[in-house]
C-alpha positions in Angstrom: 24.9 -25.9 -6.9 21.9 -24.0 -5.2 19.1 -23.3 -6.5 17.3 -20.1 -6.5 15.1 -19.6 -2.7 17.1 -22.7 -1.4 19.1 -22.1 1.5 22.9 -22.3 1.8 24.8 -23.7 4.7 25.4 -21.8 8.2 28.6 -20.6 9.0 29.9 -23.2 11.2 29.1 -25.9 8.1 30.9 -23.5 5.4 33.7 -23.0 7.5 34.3 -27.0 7.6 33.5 -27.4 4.2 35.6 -24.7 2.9 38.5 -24.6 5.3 38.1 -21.1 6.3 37.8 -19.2 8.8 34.3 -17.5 10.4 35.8 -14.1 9.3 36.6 -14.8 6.1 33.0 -17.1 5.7 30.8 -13.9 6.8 33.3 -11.4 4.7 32.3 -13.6 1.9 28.4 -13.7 2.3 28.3 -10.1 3.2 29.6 -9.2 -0.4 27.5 -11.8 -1.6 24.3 -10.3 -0.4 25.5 -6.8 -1.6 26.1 -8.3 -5.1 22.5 -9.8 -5.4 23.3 -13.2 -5.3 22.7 -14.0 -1.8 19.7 -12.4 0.6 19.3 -13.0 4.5 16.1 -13.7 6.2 16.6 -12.7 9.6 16.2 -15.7 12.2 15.9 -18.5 8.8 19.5 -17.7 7.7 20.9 -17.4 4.4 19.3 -17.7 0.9 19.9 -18.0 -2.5 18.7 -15.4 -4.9 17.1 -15.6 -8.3 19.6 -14.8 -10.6 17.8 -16.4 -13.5 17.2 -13.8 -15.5 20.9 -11.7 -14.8 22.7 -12.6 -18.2 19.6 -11.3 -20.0 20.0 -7.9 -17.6 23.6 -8.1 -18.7 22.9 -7.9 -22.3 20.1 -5.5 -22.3 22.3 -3.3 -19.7 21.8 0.1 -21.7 17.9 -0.1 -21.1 16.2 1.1 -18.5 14.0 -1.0 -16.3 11.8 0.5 -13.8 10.1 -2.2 -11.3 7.0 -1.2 -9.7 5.3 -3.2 -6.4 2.0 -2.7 -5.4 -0.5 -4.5 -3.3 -2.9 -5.2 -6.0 -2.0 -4.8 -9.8 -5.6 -6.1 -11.6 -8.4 -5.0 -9.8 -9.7 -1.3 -8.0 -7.6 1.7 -8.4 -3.9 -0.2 -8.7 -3.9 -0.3 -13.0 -5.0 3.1 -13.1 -1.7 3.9 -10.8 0.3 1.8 -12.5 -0.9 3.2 -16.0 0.0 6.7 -14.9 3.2 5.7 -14.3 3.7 4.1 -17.4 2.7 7.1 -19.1 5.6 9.1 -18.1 8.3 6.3 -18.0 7.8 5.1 -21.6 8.2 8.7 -22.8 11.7 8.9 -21.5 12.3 5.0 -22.6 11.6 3.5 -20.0 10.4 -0.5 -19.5 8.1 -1.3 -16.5 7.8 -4.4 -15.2 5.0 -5.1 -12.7 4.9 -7.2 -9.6 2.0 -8.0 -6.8 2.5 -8.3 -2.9 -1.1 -9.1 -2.7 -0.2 -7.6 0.9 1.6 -10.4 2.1 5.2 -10.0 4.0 6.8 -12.9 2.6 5.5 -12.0 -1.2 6.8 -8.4 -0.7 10.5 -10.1 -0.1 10.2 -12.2 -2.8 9.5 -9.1 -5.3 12.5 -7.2 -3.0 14.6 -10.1 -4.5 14.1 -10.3 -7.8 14.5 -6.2 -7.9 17.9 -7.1 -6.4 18.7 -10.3 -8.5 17.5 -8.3 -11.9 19.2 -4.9 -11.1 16.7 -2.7 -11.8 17.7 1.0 -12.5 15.0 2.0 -10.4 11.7 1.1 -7.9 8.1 2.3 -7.5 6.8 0.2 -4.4 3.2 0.3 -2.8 4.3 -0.9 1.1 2.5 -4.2 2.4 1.0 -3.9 5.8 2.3 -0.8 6.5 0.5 -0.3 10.0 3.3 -3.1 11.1 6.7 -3.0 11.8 8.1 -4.8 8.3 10.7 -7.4 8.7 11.6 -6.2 5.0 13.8 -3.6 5.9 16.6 -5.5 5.2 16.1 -5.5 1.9 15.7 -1.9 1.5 18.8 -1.4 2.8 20.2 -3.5 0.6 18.4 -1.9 -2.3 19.8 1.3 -1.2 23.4 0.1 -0.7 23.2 -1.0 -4.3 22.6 2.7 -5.2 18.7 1.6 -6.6 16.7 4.8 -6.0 13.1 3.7 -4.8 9.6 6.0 -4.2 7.1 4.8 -2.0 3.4 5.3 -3.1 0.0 5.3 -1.7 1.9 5.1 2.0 5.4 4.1 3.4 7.3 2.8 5.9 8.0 5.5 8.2 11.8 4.5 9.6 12.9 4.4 6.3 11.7 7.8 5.6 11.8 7.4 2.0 10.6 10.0 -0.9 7.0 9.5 -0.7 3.8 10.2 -2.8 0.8 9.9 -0.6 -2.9 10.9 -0.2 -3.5 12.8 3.2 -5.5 10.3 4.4 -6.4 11.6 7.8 -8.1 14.8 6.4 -9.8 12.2 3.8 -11.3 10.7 7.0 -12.1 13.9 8.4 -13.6 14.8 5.5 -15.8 11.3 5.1 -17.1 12.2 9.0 -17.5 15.8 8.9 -20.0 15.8 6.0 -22.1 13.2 7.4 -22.0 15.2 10.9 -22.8 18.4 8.5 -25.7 16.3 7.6 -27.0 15.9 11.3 -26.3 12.4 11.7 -25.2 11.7 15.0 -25.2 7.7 15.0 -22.3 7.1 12.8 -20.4 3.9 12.4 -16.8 3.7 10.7 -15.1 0.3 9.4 -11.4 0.9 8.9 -8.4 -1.6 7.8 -6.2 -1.5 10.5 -3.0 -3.8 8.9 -2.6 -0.5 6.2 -1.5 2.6 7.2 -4.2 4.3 5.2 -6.8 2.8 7.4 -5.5 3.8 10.3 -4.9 7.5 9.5 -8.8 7.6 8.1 -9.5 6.4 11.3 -7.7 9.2 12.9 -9.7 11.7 10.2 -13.2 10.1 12.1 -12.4 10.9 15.2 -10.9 14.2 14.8 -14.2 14.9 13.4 -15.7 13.8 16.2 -13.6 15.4 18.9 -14.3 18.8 16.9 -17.7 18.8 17.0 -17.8 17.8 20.8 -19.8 14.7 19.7 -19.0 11.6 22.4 -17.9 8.1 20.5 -18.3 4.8 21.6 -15.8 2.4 21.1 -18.4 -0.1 19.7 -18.5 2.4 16.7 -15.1 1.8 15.4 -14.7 -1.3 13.3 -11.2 -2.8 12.6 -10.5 -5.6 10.0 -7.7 -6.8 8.2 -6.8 -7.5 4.7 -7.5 -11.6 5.7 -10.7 -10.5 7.2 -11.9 -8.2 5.1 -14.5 -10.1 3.0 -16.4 -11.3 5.8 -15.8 -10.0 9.1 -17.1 -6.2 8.4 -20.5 -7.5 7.3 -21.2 -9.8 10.3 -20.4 -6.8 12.2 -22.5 -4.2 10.1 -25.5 -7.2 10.3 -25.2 -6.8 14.3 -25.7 -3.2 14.2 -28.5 -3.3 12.2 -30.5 -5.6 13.6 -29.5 -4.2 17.5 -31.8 -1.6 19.4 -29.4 1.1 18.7 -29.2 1.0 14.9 -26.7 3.4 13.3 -27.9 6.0 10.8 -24.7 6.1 8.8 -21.8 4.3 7.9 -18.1 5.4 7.1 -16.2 3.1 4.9 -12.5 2.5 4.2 -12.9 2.3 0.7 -15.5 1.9 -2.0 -14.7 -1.8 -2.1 -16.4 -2.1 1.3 -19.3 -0.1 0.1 -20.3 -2.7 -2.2 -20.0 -5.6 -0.1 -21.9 -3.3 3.1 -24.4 -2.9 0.2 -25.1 -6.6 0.3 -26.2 -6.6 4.0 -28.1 -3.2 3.9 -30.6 -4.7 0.8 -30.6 -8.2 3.1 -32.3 -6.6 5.5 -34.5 -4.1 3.3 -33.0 -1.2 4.3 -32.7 1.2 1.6 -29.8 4.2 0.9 -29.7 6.7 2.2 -33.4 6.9 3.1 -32.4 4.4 6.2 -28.7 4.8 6.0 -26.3 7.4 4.6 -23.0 5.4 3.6 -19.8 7.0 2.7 -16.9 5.8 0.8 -12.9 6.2 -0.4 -11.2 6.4 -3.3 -13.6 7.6 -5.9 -13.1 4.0 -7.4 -15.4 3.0 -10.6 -16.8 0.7 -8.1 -18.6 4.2 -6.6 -20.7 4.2 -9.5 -21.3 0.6 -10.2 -24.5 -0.7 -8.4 -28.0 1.5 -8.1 -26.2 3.3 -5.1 -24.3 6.0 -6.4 -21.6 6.3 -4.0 -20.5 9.5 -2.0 -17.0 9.2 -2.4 -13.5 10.9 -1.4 -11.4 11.1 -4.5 -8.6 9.5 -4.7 -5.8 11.1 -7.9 -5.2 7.8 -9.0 -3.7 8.5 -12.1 -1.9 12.1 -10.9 -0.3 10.0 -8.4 0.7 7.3 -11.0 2.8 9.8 -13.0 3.7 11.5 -10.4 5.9 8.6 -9.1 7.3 7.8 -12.5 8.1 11.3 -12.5 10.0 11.3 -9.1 11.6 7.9 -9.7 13.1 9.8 -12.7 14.4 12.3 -11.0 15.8 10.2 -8.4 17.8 8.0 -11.0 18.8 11.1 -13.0 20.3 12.9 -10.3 21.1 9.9 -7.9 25.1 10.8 -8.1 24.2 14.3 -7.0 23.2 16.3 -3.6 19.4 15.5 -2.7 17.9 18.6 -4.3 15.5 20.6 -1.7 13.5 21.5 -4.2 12.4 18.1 -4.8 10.4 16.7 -2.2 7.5 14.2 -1.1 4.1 14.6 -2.5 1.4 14.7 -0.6 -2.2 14.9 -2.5 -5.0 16.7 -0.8 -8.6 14.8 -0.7 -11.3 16.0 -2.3 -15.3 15.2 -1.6 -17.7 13.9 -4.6 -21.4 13.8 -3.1 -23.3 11.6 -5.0 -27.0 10.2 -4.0 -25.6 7.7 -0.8 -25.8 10.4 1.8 -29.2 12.9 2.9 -29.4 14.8 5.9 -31.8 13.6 8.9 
């Protein structure tokens, strides 16, 4: 008996405890892995999967259960997304069970197990660390294999080249950049999360901007963190440049998440916005509203991009016996500036 995560033996030690031969030993966990009860991890071996909730699936076999991944599920934008969803997918019936990566690789497996394990008719999944190369993919596969139609939202993993629903983040960037340039500032600073593929296309956006204005940047200006850094590493570096002999005169921000904890510093030091700093940030969260700063802001269709997943994943499960339709196709939302009061021109 093995119990669910544990793992089973290799194929030298079932081949003498079974009598079999390797053939017939890797025939046998093959089909095992594509029936959900076994998963691989690769260089670990073989596991066993969590099957502890597959006689309920078999009972309740005529609903229809939609899993949805993300990051984050109970704090920034991630319940309006989720909620958006939910929207369309209990109109048609729908049940929607939620799960949290909080961005880490091993966590995202886990939740690629159980979607496995369950059989869920369908999958809405919010990539974790999608700037790296995911040692997931596996699991994808065997999703697909399985015939479980998945979206990706908010970004995606590239080689899988999945249906998609995105924001264009690199204009977003652009955008962020362009109106503080618009604004005469020529000092600008940009903190980006560089383990997300967002980040990295909003850093792409800044220095496009600055490329198209013909406006040199110094490598000192670009700020990288990751999602294990995040809470401290960006203000010991904003501190730096505020107290240096070159202070910056605005700050571009990978979400309004960072805003608020760059706020922190910025009053530490008695520096007031924007009349000593002009701070721009992402996603048009309610955090963009929530201290004294009112927060310029990209927005970010949080809710549009919610239903518009439950609406694809539909599709997909709908039609998933048929032709891909070319008609249906990835969604990519375009970014939209909210000026508020953190920004003045110089």
């Amino acid at each position: 008996m093995y119990r669910a995560s544990s793992k089973i033996g290799s194929e030298s030690e079932l081949m003498k405890r079974f009598q079999l031969s390797r053939h017939t030993i890797r025939k046998a966990i093959d089909d095992l892995v594509y029936e959900g009860w076994i998963y691989k991890k690769q260089g670990a071996g073989s596991f066993c999967a969590d099957r502890s909730l597959s006689k309920l699936n078999e009972k309740t076999s005529t609903n229809k259960n939609i899993a949805v991944i993300m990051t984050y599920f109970n704090d920034y934008i991630f319940p309006t997304i989720i909620r958006g969803a939910e929207s369309y997918l209990s109109s048609y019936g729908y049940n929607v069970s939620v799960f949290s990566t909080n961005n880490d690789l091993e966590q995202e497996r886990r939740c690629l197990e159980k979607v496995i394990s369950q059989k869920f008719d369908g999958l809405i999944v919010e990539p974790t660390k999608s700037a790296f190369p995911n040692p997931n993919i596996s699991s994808y596969l065997n999703i697909e294999r399985l015939g479980i139609p998945y979206v990706m939202v908010h970004a995606y993993y590239e080689e899988l080249a999945p249906f998609h629903i995105v924001l264009n983040d690199e204009l977003g960037g652009y955008i962020q950049t362009k109106h503080l340039i618009d604004c005469n500032h020529r000092n600008i600073i940009g903190f980006f999360k560089n383990d997300d593929v967002q980040g990295m296309n909003r850093m792409k956006g800044f220095i496009k901007a600055h490329r198209e204005k013909g406006l040199s940047l110094h490598p000192s200006h670009i700020i990288t963190y990751t999602t294990e850094t995040k809470k401290e590493y960006p203000l010991q570096e904003l501190r730096k440049k505020l107290m240096g002999s070159n202070r910056p005169t605005a700050i571009v921000c990978y979400n309004d998440e960072l805003v608020i904890l760059l706020l922190d510093v910025i009053r530490e030091l008695k520096l007031k916005v924007p009349d000593n700093i002009s701070i721009v940030g992402y996603d048009n969260s309610m955090l963009s509203v929530a201290s004294e700063v009112k927060v310029t802001t990209i927005h970010h269709p949080q809710d549009a991009m919610g239903y518009a997943a439950g609406e694809a994943i539909h599709h997909l499960i709908e039609h998933k016996h048929e032709p891909k339709s070319e008609s249906f196709d990835s969604v990519v939302f375009e970014p939209e500036l909210v000026i508020r009061k953190s920004t003045k021109s110089l």
